[in-house]
N, C-alpha and C positions, 0 to 999 in steps of 0.2 A: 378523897373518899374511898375505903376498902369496899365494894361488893360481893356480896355471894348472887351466884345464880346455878339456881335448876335449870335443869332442860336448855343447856346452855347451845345442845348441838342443834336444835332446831331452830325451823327460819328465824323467829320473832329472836330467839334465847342468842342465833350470830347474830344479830340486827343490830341487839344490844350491849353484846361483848365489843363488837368494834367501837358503838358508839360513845361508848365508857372509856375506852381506850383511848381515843381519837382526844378525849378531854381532857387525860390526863389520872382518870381514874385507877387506883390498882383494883385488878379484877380476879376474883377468884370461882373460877367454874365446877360444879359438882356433875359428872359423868358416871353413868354405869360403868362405862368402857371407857377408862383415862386417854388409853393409845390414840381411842376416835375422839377424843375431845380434844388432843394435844394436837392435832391435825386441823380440828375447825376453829381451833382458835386462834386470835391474832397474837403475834411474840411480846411478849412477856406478861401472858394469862398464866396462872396457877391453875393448874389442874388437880383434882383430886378425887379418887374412887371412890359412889356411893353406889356400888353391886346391888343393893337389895334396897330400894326403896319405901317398897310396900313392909319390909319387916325390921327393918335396922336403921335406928338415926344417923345423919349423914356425921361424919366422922368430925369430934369436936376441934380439932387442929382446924379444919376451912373455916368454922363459925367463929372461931373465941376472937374478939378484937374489931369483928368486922362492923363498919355504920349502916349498913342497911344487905336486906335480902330479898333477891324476886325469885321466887316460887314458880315456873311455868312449866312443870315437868307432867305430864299426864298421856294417856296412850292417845291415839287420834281418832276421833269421833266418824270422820266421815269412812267407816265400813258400813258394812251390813250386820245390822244388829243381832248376832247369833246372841244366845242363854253366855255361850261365854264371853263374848265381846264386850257386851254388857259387863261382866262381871268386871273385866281386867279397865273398863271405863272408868267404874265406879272405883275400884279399886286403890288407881295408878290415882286418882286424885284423894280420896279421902284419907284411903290409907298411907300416902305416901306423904300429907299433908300432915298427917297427924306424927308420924316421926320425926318430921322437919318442926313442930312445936315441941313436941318430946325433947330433942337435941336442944333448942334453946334455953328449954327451962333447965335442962343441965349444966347450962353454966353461969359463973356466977356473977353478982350483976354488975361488977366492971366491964364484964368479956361477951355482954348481950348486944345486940346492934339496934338502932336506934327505931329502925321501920322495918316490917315484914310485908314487901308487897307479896300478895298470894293473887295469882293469875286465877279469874274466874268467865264467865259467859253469861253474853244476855238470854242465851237458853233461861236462866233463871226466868223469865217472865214468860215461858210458855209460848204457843198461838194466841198472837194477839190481835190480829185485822189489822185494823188502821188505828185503833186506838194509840195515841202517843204516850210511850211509857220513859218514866224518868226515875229514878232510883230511888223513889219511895213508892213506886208501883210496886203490888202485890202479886209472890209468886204465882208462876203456874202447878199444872199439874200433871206434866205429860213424865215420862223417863228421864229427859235432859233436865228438866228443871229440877228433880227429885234430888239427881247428881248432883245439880251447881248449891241447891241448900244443903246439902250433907257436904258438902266441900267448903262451903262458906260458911257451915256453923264451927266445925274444926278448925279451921284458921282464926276465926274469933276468940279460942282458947287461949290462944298469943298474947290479945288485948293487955291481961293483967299485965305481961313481960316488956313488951315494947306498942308502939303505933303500928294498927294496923290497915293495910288498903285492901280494898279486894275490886279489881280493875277487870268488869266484867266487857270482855272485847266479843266486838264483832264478826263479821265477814273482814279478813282480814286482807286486802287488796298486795300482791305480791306475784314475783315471777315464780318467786324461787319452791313456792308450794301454795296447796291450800286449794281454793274453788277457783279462783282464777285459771288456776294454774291447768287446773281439769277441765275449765271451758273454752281454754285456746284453740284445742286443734279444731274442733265442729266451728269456731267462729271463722276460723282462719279459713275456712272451704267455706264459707256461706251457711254452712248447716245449723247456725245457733236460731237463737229468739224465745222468747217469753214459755218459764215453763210452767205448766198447770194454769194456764189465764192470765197470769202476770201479776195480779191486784197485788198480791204479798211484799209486801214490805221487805228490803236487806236492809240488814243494819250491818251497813260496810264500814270500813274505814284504811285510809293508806297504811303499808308498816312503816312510814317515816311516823306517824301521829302515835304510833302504838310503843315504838322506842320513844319519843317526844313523851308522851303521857307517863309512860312509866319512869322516866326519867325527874318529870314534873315532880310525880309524887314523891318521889325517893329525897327530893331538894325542897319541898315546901312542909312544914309541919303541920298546915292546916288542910293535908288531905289526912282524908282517914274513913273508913266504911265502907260502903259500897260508893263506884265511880265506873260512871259508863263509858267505855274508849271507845265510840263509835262517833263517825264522822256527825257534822250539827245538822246537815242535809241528807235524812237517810229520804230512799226513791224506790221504787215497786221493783221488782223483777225485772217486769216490760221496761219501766224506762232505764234499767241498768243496761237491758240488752240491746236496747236503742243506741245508748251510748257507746257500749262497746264497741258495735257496728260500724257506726260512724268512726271511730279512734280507728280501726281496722281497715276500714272501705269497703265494706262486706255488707250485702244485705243480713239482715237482723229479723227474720218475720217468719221464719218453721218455727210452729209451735210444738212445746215437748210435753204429751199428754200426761197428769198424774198420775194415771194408772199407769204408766212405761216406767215413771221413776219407780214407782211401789211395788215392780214386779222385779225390776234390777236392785233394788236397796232394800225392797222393806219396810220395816217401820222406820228406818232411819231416814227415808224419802219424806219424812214430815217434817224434817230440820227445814229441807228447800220449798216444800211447796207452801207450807205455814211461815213463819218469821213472825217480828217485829219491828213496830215502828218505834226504837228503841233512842233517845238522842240522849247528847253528853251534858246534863245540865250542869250535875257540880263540876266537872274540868270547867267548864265556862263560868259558872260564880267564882271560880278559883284565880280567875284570869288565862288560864293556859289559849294560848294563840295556835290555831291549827293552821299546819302547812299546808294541808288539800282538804278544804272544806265541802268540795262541789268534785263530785262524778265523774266528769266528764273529762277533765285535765287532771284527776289524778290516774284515771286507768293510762291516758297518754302521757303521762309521768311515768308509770310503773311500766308500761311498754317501750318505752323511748331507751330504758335504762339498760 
């Protein structure tokens, strides 16, 4: 199988590059900056410049021929929500999504690839409590969810062209980047524990399930639509930091007050202190088999690593 991927240089986008490779897959990477992609990729990746996302479709040479494409390119959510951060959010996805359809329907339909996975987020469904939300739950209506439907209704322009996923992921559990990544050091000194009360739902999941999942999708023709990549066991805040504690040896019980997140983040302090209780149904009708379904041995998985 030929691949295209966005966003090939980040965590999830190498996750995926090796794991294509390691199979036997030829893989073809779409980078801003060739030089840094030829660098994070494993030998014998095809590299190719797409400079301008948000204004120029990605160059038809990486696309024509190829059987499937994952889409994971977009700026990174966890800043502080400035007027322009905001902007290059929205932007680096809708925009940069709608080139990546653009480019497809320009070519012709021997040279169209078979599935367009397009990376999306369970942001779509807002602050949810505890409610259990499954991918025909109704969106929200906070900033992030505005973004993931404006980004998921563009990727659905694709539909007519090819099969398309839209693999809305979680909290995505990793060394290499992400929230994990930012709550090691305070956990490693003792300083971690439940932030704003803890009730709030993550909808985590390992990156071994999130390359698995999109993997999945890319090889089954009976994915298609929206599909939640979030572990089947999503747990509150408190009991993630329970667990992490324990994987650590660290007490787990300084509480981190909302107000301290919202005065360091902003409004973007609402991704953490709100959540959802978001689980994977259709991967599971599908049959996909998760490698870390449970918390607890996969943070000690991702730490062990």
């Amino acid at each position: 199988m030929k691949v295209v991927i966005t966003g090939a240089t980040g965590t999830i986008g190498q996750a995926l590059t090796a794991a294509l490779a390691r199979r036997g897959d030829s893989v073809v990477a779409l980078s801003r900056d060739a030089e840094r992609g030829r660098k994070a990729a494993p030998a014998g990746v095809e590299v190719h410049t797409w400079a301008q996302p948000t204004k120029t479709p990605p160059p038809a040479e990486a696309l024509a021929g190829a059987d499937g494409v994952v889409h994971l390119l977009g700026a990174p959510v966890d800043q502080r929500w400035t007027a322009e951060a905001k902007r290059a959010i929205r932007d680096s996805r809708e925009l940069g999504t709608r080139m990546l359809v653009a480019g497809l329907r320009a070519l012709g339909d021997g040279e169209r690839p078979r599935v367009l996975i397009s990376q999306s987020a369970t942001g779509f469904y807002g602050p949810r409590g505890a409610e259990q939300v499954d991918e025909q739950a109704q969106p929200g209506s906070d900033f992030l969810a505005g973004v993931v439907i404006a980004w998921e209704s563009v990727a659905e322009k694709a539909a007519p062209l090819t099969r398309v996923v839209r693999t809305r992921t979680g909290v995505v559990l990793s060394r290499a980047g992400g929230a994990l990544a930012k709550m090691l050091p305070a956990f490693r000194l003792g300083l971690g524990g439940p932030v704003a009360g803890g009730h709030q739902y993550m909808p985590w999941v390992h990156l071994d399930d999130v390359v698995g999942a999109l993997m999945f999708s890319l090889d089954s023709g009976a994915a298609s639509g929206a599909v939640n990549v979030t572990a089947p066991n999503p747990v509150t805040n408190a009991e993630f930091s329970r667990a992490l504690g324990r994987v650590l040896g660290r007490p787990a019980v300084l509480p981190v007050p909302g107000f301290a997140l919202r005065a360091l983040f902003g409004e973007m302090a609402e991704v953490v202190t709100s959540g959802q209780r978001a689980i994977p149904r259709r991967l599971q009708e599908l049959g996909y088999g998760f490698h870390q379904p449970d918390v607890e041995p996969a943070l000690a998985n991702v730490l062990a690593g």
